[in-house]
N, C-alpha and C positions, 0 to 999 in steps of 0.2 A: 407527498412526492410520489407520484406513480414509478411502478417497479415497470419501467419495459424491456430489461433484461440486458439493459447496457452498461457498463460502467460508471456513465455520469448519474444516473440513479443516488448512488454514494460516492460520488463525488471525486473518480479516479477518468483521466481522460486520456489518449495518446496522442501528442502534438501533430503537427499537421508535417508531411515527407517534406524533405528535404532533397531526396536525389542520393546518386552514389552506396558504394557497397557497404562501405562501415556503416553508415547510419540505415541502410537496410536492413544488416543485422541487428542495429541496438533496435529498430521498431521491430524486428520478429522476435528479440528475446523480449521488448516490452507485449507485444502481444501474448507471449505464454507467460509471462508476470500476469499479465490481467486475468488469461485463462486460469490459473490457480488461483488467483485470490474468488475466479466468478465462483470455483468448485468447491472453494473453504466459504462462502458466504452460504449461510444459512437459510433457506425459503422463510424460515418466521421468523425471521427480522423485521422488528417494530418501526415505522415511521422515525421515532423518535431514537430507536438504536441507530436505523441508517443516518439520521442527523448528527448523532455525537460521535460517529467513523468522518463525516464528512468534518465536522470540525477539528478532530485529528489530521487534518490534510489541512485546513484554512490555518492551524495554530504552528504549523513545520514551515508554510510559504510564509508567514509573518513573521518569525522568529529566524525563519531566513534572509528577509530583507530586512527586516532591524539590525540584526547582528553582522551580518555579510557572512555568516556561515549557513553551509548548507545542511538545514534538517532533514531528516527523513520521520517517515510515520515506522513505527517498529513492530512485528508481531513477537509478542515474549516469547509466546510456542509457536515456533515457526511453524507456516501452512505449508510448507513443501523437507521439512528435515527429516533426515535419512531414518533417526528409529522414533517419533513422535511427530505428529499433525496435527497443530491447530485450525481453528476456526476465523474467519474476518468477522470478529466482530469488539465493540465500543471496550468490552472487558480485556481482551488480548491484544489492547494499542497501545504503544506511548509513543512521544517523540524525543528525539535522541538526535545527536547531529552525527553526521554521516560518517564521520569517523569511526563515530562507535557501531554504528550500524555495521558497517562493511567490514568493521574488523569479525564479527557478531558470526556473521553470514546465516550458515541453519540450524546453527543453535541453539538448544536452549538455554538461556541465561535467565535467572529468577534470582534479583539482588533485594 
């Protein structure tokens, strides 16, 4: 998988516009989502690391339409919390459903 510096690389993409203001804002805060996770991805990210982040995203949309709940991908140490920053990468993902995630927000939780 060549690295050209985009998000689909590992497998994180931004839907296509829709128009109007609310969804202006949700694509500009999903664009500095993206922006931090580019800055917590690590340049020596292996082929094979970037593939098992990209299947933390195929195993959340799966277990989202199996289930009719909505997963997210989780970073434990979060890439953007107030006193600790992780990394995007295969060792700091799990999936969780969005519940738990957004109760989460940038914290660290390690259970």
């Amino acid at each position: 998988m060549p690295d050209d510096g985009s998000m689909s690389s590992i497998g994180i993409s931004i839907g296509p516009g829709l128009g109007g203001d609310a969804i202006e804002r949700d694509r500009a805060r999903s664009r500095e989502r993206l922006a931090r996770i580019r800055m917590a991805t690590p340049r020596w990210l292996t082929v094979e690391h970037k593939g098992e982040i990209k299947a933390f995203y195929s195993e959340a949309q799966r277990l989202t339409q199996e289930t009719g709940q909505r997963h997210h991908v989780d970073h434990i140490v979060p890439i953007w919390g107030q006193n600790v920053r992780g990394l995007h990468v295969p060792w700091n993902l799990r999936v969780v459903t969005a519940n738990v995630n957004l109760r989460k927000t940038n914290r660290c939780v390690i259970a």
